[in-house]
C-alpha positions in Angstrom: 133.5 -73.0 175.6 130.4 -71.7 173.8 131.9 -72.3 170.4 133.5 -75.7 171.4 129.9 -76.9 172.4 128.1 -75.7 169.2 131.1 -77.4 167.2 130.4 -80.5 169.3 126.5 -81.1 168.3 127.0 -80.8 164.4 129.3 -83.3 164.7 126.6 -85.0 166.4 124.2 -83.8 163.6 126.6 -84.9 161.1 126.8 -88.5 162.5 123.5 -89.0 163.2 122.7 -88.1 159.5 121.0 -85.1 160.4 122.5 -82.7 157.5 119.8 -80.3 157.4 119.9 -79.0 160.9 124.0 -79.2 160.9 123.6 -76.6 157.8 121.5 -74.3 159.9 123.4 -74.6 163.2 126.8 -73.9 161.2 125.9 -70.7 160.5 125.9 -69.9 164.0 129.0 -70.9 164.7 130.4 -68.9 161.9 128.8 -65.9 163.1 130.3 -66.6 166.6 133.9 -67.0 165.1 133.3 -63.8 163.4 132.2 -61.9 166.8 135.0 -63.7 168.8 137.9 -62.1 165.6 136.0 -59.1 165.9 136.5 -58.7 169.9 140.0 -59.7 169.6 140.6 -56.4 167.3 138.7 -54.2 169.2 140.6 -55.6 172.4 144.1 -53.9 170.9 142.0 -50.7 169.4 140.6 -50.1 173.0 144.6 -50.8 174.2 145.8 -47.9 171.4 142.9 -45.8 172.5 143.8 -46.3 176.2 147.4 -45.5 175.5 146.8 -42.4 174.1 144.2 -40.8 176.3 146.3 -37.6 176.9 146.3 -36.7 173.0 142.3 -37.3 172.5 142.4 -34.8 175.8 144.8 -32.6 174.6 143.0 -32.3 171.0 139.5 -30.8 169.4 139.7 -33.1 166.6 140.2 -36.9 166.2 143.9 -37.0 165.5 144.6 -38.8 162.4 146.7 -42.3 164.1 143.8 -42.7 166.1 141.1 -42.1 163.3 140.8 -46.2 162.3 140.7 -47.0 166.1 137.8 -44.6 167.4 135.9 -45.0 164.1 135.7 -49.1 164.8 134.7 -48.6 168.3 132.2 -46.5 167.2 131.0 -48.5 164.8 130.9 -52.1 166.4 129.3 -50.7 169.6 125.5 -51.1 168.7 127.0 -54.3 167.3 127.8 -56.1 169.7 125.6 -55.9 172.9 127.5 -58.0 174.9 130.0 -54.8 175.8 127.5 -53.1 177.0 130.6 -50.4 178.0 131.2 -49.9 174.4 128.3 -48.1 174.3 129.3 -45.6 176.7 132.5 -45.3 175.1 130.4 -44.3 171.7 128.5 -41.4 173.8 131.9 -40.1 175.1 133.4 -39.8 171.2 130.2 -38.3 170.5 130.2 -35.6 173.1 134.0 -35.0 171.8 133.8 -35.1 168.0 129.9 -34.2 167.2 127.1 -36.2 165.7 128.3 -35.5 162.5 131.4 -37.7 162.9 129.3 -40.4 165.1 127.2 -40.5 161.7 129.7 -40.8 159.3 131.2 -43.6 160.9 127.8 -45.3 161.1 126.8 -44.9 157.6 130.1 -46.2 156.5 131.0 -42.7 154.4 134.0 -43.2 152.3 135.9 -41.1 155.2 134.6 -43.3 158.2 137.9 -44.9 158.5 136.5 -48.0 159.4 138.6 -51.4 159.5 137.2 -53.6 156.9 138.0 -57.0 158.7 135.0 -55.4 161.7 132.8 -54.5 158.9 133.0 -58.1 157.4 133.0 -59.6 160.9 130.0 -57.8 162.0 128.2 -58.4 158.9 124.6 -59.2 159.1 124.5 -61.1 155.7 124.8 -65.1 155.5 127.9 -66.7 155.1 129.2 -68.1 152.0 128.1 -71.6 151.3 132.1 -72.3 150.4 132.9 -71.0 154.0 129.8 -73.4 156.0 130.9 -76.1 154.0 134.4 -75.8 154.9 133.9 -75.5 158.5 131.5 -78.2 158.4 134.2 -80.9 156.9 136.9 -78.6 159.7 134.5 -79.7 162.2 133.9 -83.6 160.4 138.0 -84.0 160.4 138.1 -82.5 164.4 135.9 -85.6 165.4 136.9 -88.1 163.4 133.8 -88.5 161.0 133.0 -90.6 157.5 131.2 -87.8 156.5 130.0 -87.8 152.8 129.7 -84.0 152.2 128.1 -84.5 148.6 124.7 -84.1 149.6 125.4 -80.5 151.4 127.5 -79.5 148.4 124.4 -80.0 145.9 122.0 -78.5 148.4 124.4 -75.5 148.6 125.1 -75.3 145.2 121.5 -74.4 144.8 119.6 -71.1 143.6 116.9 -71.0 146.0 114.2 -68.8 145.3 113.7 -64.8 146.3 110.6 -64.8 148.4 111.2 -60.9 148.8 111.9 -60.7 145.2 109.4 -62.4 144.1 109.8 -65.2 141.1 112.0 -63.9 138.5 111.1 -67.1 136.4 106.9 -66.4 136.0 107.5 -62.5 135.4 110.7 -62.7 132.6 108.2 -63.4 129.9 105.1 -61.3 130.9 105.8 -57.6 129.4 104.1 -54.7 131.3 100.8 -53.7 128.5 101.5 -50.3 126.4 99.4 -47.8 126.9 97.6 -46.9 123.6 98.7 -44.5 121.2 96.5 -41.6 120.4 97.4 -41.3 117.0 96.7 -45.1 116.4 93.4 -44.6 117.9 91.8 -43.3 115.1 93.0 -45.4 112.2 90.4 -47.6 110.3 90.4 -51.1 111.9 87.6 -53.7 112.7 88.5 -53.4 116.7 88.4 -49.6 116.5 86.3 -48.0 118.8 85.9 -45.0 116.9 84.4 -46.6 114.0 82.0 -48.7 116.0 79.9 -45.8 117.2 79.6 -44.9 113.7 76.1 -45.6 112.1 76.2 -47.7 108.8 74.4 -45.4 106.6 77.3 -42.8 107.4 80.1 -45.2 106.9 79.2 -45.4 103.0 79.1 -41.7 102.6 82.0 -40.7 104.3 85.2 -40.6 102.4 87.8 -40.5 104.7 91.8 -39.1 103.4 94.4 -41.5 103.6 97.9 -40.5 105.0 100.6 -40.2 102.8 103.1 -43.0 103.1 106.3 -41.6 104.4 108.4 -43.9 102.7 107.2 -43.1 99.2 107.8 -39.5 99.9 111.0 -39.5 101.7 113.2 -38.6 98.9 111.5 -35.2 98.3 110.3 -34.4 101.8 112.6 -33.6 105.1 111.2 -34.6 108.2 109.7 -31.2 108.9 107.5 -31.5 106.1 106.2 -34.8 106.8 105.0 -34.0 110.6 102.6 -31.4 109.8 101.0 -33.6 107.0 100.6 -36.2 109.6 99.5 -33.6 111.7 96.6 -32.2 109.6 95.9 -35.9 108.5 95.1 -36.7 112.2 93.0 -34.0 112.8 91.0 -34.4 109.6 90.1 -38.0 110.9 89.2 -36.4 114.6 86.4 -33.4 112.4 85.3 -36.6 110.2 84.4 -38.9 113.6 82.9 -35.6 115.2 80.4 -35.3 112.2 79.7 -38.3 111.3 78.0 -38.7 115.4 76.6 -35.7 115.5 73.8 -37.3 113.0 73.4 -39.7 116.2 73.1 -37.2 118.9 70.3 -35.5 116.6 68.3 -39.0 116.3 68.7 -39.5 120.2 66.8 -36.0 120.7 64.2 -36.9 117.9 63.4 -39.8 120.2 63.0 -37.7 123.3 60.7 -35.4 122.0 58.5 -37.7 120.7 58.1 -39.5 123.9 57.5 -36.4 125.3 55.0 -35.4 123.2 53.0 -39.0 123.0 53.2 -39.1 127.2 51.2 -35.5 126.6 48.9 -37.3 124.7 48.1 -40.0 126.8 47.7 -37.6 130.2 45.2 -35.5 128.2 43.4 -38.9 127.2 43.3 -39.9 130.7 42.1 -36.3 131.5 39.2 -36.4 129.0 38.3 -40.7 130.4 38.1 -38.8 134.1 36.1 -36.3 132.9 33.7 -38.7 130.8 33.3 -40.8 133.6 32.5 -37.7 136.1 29.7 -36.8 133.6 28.1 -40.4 133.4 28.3 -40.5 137.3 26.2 -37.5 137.6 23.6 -38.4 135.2 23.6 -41.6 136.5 22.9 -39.9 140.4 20.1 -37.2 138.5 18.3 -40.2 137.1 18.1 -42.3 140.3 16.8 -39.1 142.1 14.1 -38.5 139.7 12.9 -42.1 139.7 12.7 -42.2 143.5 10.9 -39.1 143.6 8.2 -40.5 141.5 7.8 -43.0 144.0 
């Protein structure tokens, strides 16, 4: 009846010309057509199980006839809530089989045993746009609808967007940045950092070694004779930067000591103005004391 009423407003949808929500609401009548198929196979497992009662008892393990039947009871029980008896039924197998079996059946292991017709019933992924657009003209024929169904096929046909994803589109031609090589560090260029920390008088002076092309000595030299030259090359360029700033450093402390020294000077100037000034003060106080004492 449930079904029958759901069928009943798309068709309403559908005349009304109300495609959008008749997409959405076809879903859920394909996901109640899949519960209702998936009831009526656990309804003759549950039968198979009941007939057989007396083996289960008479058994440790699952016996293998029964495997497929217990193994899809097990696993459509959290599935489908509205057996709420299932569940208990799930709680018995585990008490008699273990955890371990519960959990292989619930994990789907390659020796679950589970029916695939209640795995793809119960499935919590969206139906095929073929499959809502077939039941949607099923459901156009049922009431006797002039339904155009063009406009649901192109909306279906389609490639909507990932939003978990993300846009495949804006990252496909955006590489992720290299990380710099060290080797390349070091080489000569106008950008190089290296060389920019270098004072200009020292550029001049310094004559840096340049590698040795590997092409032009590939026909004499294997390729364990060319890595150590490139080797020693690289750290020939490394001592060359390391002396050509220690001139800097040297400059910097130059500097420092002669601020230091000129603040000296100008403490011991200001010492030597107090002083002057003390001196002058006193005289100044000797004089007035004289001249009032004459008076």
């Amino acid at each position: 009846m449930q079904l029958k009423h759901m069928r009943k407003e798309i068709a309403q949808f559908l005349q009304a010309g109300q495609e959008a929500i008749a997409r959405i609401r076809v879903e859920h009548v394909i996901r109640e057509q899949n519960i209702w198929a998936a009831y009526e196979i656990l309804e003759l497992f549950c039968e198979f199980v009941l007939a057989r009662v007396p083996i289960i008892e008479s058994q440790r393990e699952c016996p293998p006839e029964l495997r497929e039947a217990i193994s899809s009871i097990i696993f459509a029980a959290p599935r489908c809530s509205d057996v709420p008896d299932l569940l208990q039924i799930k709680n018995l197998f585990t008490t008699k089989y273990g955890k371990e079996f519960v959990m292989a059946v619930s994990e789907l292991r390659p020796d679950s045993s589970v029916n695939r017709t209640i795995i793809e019933k119960l499935s919590i992924s969206a139906p095929a746009a073929e499959v809502k657009l077939k039941i949607l003209n099923d459901i156009a024929k049922e009431y006797n609808l002039e339904w155009n169904s063009s406009n649901t096929e192109a909306e279906f046909s389609k490639k909507h967007e990932d939003l978990l994803g993300g846009s495949k589109q804006a990252c496909a031609g955006v590489g992720l940045p290299q990380a710099p090589n060290k080797r390349d560090s070091f080489k000569s260029s106008p950008s190089n950092g290296a060389q920019s920390i270098i004072p200009t008088n020292t550029k001049q002076e310094s004559h840096q070694p340049q590698a040795p092309s590997a092409s032009s000595n590939a026909p004499f030299l294997g390729t364990n004779e060319i890595e150590p030259s490139i080797k020693n090359y690289d750290a020939g360029l490394v001592s060359d930067v390391k002396r050509e700033t220690r001139p800097q450093s040297t400059e910097i402390l130059e500097k420092a000591r002669a601020a230091i020294a000129s603040a000296e000077r100008a403490s011991a100037a200001a010492r030597a103005a107090a002083e002057l000034v003390n001196v002058k003060f006193g005289s100044f106080k000797l004089e007035e004391s004289k001249s009032s004492s004459q008076l």
